[in-house]
Each structure stands twice: as C-alpha cells, then as structure tokens.
N, C-alpha and C positions, 0 to 999 in steps of 0.2 A: 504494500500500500504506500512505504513510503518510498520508493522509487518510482512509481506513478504520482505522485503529487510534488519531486523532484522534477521528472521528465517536462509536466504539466506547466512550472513553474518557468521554465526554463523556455518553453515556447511563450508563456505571456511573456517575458522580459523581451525577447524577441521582439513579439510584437507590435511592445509599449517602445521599444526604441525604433524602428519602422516610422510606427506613427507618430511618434513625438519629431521626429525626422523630416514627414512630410508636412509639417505643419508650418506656415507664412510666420514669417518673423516680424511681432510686431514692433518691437523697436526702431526708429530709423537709425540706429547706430552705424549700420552696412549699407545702407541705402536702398535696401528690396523693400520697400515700402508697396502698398499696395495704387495700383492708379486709379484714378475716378472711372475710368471707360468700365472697370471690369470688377468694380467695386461690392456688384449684389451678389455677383456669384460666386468672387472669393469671400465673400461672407455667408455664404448659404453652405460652402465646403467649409468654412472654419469652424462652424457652429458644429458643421456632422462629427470634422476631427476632433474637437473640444471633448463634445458627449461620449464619440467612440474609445478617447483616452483613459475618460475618466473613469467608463466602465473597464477598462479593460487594467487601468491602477488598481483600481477596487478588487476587480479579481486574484489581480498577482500578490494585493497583501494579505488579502484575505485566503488564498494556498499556501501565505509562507507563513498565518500565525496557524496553520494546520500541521505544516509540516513541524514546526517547532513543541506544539503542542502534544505529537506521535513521537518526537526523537525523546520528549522528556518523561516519557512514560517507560518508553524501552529504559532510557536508564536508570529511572527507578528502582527498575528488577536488577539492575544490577548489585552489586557490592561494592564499596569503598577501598580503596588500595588499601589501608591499612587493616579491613577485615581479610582480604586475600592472602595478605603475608602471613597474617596470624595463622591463616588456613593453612600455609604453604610450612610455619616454621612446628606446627601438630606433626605435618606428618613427617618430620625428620629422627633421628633417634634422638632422646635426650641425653645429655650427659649428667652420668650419676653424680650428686653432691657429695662432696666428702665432709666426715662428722669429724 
C-alpha cells in the first residue's frame, strides 16, 4: 500500500510541476506580461490552471500526510535500538561473576 501511494505521489509532483510550468507569469518582472488583444482567453486558461493546481496540491498533500501516517504505524511495531541490543546481548553466553 505504501509503494502505491509512493508511486501515486510521485506522478502528482509531476504533475503539479507540469502545471505550475505552464502557467502565464504574472509578474512583469521578465516582461511576458499578458496583451490586451488576447487578454479573455488567457484568463479563461488561467483561471482552469489556477483550479486544476490547486486540486491537484491538495491531492499531492493530502497522499503525502497518508503516506506519513502508514510509515509511522509500520514503525510503531517496530523496536527501539536499544531494546534490540538488549535482545541481541540475552542471547550471548554470560560470563560467570566471580565471588
């Protein structure tokens, strides 16, 4: 399960970077400013990429607090190093105390 909501995650990031990519820089900082001639219809595509982002952030954080929330359950069941050694230094012989 969690290598499927790895894989999953891994194509939204894709995604989100895709689209965040083809998205009109609003800034006039670089000068791609948009022009009056073509002004409705790059706003008609902004608004879709806007929405299509937003759902698609939403998705990728919402798989990564799943995945987070499955890895920490696996290691719950785990053990602590320091209960493992103890496990480890049982099963060695002891040496006897001298009186």
């Amino acid at each position: 399960m969690e290598s499927l909501l790895i894989f999953v995650n891994i194509i939204l990031a894709v995604i989100l970077i895709i689209v965040i990519l083809l998205q009109r820089s609003e800034g006039g900082a670089l000068g791609l400013g948009v022009s009056q001639d073509n002004f409705t219809s790059a706003r008609s595509v902004g608004t879709f990429l806007t929405k299509f982002t937003s759902i698609i952030a939403t998705l990728f954080i919402i798989c990564s607090i799943a995945i987070v929330a499955i890895s920490r359950d696996e290691l719950r069941e785990t053990q602590s190093v320091l209960e493992k050694e103890e496990e480890e230094n049982s099963n060695l012989p002891q040496i006897p105390k001298s009186e």
